[in-house]
N, C-alpha and C positions, 0 to 999 in steps of 0.2 A: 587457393586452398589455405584455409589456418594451420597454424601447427599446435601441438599441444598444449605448449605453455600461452601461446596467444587465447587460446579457448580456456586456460585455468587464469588467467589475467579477466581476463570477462569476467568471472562468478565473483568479484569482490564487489560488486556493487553498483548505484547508478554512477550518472556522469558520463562526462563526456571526456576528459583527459587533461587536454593542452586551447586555450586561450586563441591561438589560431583555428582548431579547430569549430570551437564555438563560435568565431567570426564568421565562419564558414556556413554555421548553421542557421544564424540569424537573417531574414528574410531583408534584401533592399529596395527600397524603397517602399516602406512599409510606412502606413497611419492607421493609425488605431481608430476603430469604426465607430468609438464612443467617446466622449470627451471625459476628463479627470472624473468629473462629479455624476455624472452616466453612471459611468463605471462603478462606480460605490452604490447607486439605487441600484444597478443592477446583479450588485453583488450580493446585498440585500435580498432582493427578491428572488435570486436563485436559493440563496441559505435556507431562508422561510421556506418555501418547496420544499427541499428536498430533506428539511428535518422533520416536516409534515408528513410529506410522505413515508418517509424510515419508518418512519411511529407508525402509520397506517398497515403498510404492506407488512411490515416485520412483528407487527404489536409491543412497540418497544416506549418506554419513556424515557425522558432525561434525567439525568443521575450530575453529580458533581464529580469531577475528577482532579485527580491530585496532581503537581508541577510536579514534587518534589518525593523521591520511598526513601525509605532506609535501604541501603548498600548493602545491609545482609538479609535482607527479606528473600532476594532470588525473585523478586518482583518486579526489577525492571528490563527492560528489552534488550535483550542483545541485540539483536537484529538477524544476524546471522549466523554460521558458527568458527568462522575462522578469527572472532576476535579482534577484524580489523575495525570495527568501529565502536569505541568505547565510549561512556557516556561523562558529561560532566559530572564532576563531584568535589564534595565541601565537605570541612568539618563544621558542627556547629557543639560549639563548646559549654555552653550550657549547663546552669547552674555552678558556675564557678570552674567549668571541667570534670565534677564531679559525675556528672549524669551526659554525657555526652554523648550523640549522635553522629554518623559517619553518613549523610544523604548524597543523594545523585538526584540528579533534572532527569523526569523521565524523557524515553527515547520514544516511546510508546507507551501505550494503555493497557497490549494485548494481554498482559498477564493479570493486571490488576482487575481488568472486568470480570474474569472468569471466577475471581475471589468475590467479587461486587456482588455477582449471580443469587451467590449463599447469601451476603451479607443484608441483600434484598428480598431474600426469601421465594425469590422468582421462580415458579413451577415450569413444567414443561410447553413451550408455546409463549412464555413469556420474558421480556428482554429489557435491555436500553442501551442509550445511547447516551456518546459524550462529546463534548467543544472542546477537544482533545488539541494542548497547544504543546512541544517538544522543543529540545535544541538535540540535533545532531551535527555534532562538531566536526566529525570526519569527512564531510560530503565533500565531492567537488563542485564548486558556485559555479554553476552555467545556465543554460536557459531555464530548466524547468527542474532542479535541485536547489533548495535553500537549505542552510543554518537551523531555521526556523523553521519545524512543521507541524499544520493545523490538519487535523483530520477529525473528522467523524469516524468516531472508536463506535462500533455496537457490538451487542455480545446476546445471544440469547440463548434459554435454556432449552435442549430438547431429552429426546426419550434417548435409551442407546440404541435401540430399534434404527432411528434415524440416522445412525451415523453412515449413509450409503451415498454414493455417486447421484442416484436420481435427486433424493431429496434437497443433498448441497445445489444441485442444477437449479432445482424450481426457486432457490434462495436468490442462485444470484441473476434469475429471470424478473426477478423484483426487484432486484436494484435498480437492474437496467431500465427498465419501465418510469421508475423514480429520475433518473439521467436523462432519459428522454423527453420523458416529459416536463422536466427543466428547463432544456431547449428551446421549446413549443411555447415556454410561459417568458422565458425575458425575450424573443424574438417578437411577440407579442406587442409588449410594454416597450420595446426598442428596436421598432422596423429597423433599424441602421443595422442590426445584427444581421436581417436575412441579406447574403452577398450572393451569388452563381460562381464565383471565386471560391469559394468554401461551401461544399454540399453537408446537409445536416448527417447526423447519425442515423446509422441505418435501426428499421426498429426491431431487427432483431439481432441476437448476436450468434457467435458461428464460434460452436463449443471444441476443444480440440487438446488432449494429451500431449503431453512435454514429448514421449515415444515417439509418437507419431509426426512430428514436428523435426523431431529431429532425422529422423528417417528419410525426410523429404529433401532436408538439407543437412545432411552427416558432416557436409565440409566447412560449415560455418561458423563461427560463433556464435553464444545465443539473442545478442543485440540483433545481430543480422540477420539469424534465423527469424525472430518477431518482423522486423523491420518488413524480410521477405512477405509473409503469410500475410503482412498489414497491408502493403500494398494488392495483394487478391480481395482479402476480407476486409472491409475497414475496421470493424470491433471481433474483437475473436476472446473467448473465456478461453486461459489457458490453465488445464487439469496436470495435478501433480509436479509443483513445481518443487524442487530438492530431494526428488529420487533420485539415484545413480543410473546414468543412462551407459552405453555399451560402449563409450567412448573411457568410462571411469571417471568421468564428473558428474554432479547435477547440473539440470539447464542451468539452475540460478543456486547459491550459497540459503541455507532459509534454517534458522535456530532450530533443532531440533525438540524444545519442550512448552510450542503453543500447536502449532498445525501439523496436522497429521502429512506426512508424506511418506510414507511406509506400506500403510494398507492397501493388499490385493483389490482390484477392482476390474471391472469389465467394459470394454468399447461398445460402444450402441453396436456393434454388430459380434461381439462378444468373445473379441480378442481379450487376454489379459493385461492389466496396467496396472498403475500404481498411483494412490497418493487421493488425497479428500480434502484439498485445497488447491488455488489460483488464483489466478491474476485478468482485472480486464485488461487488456490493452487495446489502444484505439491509434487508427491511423490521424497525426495532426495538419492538418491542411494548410495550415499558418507557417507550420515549420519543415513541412514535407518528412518529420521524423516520428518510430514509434514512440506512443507517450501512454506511460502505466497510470491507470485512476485508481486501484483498489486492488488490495493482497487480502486475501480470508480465507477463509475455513474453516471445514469440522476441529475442532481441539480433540488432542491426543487423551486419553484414557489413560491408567495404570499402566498396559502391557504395551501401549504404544511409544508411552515414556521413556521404557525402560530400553526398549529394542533401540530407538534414537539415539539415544546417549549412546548405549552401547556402538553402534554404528558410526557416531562421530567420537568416539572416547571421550567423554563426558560424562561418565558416572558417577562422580564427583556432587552434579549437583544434586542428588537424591538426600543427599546431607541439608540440603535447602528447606526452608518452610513450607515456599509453594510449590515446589517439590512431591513432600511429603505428603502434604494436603492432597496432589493428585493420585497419589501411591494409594492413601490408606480411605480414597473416598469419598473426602469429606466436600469435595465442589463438585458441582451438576457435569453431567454431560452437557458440550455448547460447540456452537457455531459461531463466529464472528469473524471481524474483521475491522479492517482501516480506511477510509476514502478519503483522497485528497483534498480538502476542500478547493487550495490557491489552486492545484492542479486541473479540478472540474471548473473553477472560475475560469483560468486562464484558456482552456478548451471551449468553452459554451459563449465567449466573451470574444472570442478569438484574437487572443492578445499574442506577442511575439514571445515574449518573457514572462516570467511569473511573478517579476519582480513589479511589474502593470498592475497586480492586483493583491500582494502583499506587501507588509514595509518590511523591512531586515538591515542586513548590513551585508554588502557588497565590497570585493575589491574594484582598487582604481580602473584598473586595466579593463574587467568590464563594465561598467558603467562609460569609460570611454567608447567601447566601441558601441554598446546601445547609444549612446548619444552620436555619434556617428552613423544608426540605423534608423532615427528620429523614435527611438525608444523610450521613453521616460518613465525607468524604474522609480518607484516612491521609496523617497528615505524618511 
């Protein structure tokens, strides 16, 4: 049994901890099923997929996204709401200091796409995507956390009508379909992919409330709760993540002013729940541990904003731009989300580490024990 505070230690984020731990998790006597230069065509040709297909299922285009916002825009990611993971930032002093800006690397897209919506003129049913590259300085470096994250940011506009439990479902039944069929396409192009060691993705996924989840395993933390359910289900869409559940946490820590986790909603058999976002997560058969591909959801509205903040004391940032903009109207009702690109590589690729199929920066201590596991993270 956890105690409290071991279950409020969990909500700060991924990772894994401590450096023997991740020794622990890294598989031995492992080789990678695709050699250096494999690896890169087949990294290719999952990208291609699965940005084709985004556009297809979702009706979305490609948009430019920005590295870098202004520090008072209220545009860049928190991440979550406790503040522990802050973003880079810079002065840039310009035109003599006279005109000078205060920027951040962004951490994420989430907020800026929802601004993009308007700035694209994108009606209801229409979207985009981005080649969304971050630095998150706070992570802990272990298997499948970097420094560096690439993700496909997309964002699309819908009606408010839509903002319901069924419709976010059929959303992320497209993704999945996009993921899968990923699969199917570099196993294809690189029979060395198909092993009986590693069964593919199941094709459908097994949808399931943070509530409910946690009811099943009251005494666990929430890593262990996933980890548990991943072992029954291999892909499971988990609903409503950063509600308060009856323990007085949320399963996971989630910024109160992009996704909705607030709003009343109902169980396929029409219990009450909470919340118009989640998370896929999927069982990894490389590393026998749960591995998250994508956080999204419905975005919060005016009344949803302000209930949030209020609820994490954060009312504060209503004083913010995009903020404001969501207060007084002026950006669409949307859907969206993040997917890990190195994350789906390193899963569909079946690599140990993530660092197989991104470059970064790495400390010593693991890259010794990947080198040790015949790992070769790229630097």
């Amino acid at each position: 049994m956890s105690t409290t505070a071991e279950k409020k230690a969990d909500l700060a984020g991924p990772g894994i901890g401590t450096y023997e731990e991740v020794a622990e998790v890294l598989p031995r006597n492992y080789k990678s099923l695709l050699s250096p230069c494999d690896t890169q065509r087949a990294i290719t040709a999952a990208k291609d997929y699965i940005e084709q297909g985004l556009c297809k299922e979702l009706n979305l285009i490609r948009v430019t996204v920005p590295l870098i916002v202004d520090r008072d825009s209220g545009v860049n990611d928190d991440l979550d709401r406790d503040g522990s993971r802050t973003p880079v930032g810079f002065h840039i002093h310009n035109d003599h200091g006279k005109n000078p800006i205060d920027a951040q690397v962004v951490q994420a897209a989430t907020k800026w796409k929802r601004l993009a919506l308007k700035q694209f003129s994108m009606g209801p049913g229409e979207g985009l995507y981005t080649d969304m590259h971050a630095v998150r300085k706070d992570y802990f470096l272990d298997h499948d956390h970097s420094a560096y994250v690439d993700q496909w940011d997309w964002e699309l506009t819908i009606k408010p009508e839509q903002r319901t439990l069924p419709y976010m479902t059929e959303v992320v039944q497209k993704i999945w379909r996009v993921i899968t069929g990923a699969e199917k396409l570099v196993q294809k192009q690189f029979p060395a992919l198909r092993d009986d060691r590693w069964p593919n993705l199941p094709e459908e996924l097994v949808f399931m409330h943070t509530e409910d989840l946690y009811a099943k395993y009251p005494d666990l933390p929430r890593k262990q709760r996933e980890t548990e359910i991943l072992k029954e289900h291999q892909a499971v869409f988990l609903y409503g993540i950063g509600w308060t559940l009856p323990d007085g946490s949320p399963h996971e820590l989630r910024a109160p002013d992009y996704d909705d986790w607030i709003s009343e909603t109902k169980s396929a058999d029409g219990r009450p729940m909470h919340g118009l976002n989640g998370d896929i997560l999927v069982w990894n058969p490389v590393t026998e541990r749960r591995h998250e591909l994508t956080s999204m959801g419905v975005r919060v509205d005016g009344d949803e904003l302000k209930a949030q903040l209020k609820m994490t004391d954060q009312l504060h940032f209503l004083e913010r731009p995009y903020h404001k903009a969501i207060i007084n109207g002026e950006v669409p009702s949307a859907i969206g989300g993040g997917i890990g690109q190195s994350r789906v590589y390193q899963l569909l690729l079946r690599k140990a580490h993530i660092g197989e199929v991104s470059v970064t920066v790495w400390p010593k201590i693991l890259k010794d024990i990947c080198r040790e596991r015949n790992i070769h993270v790229l630097e």
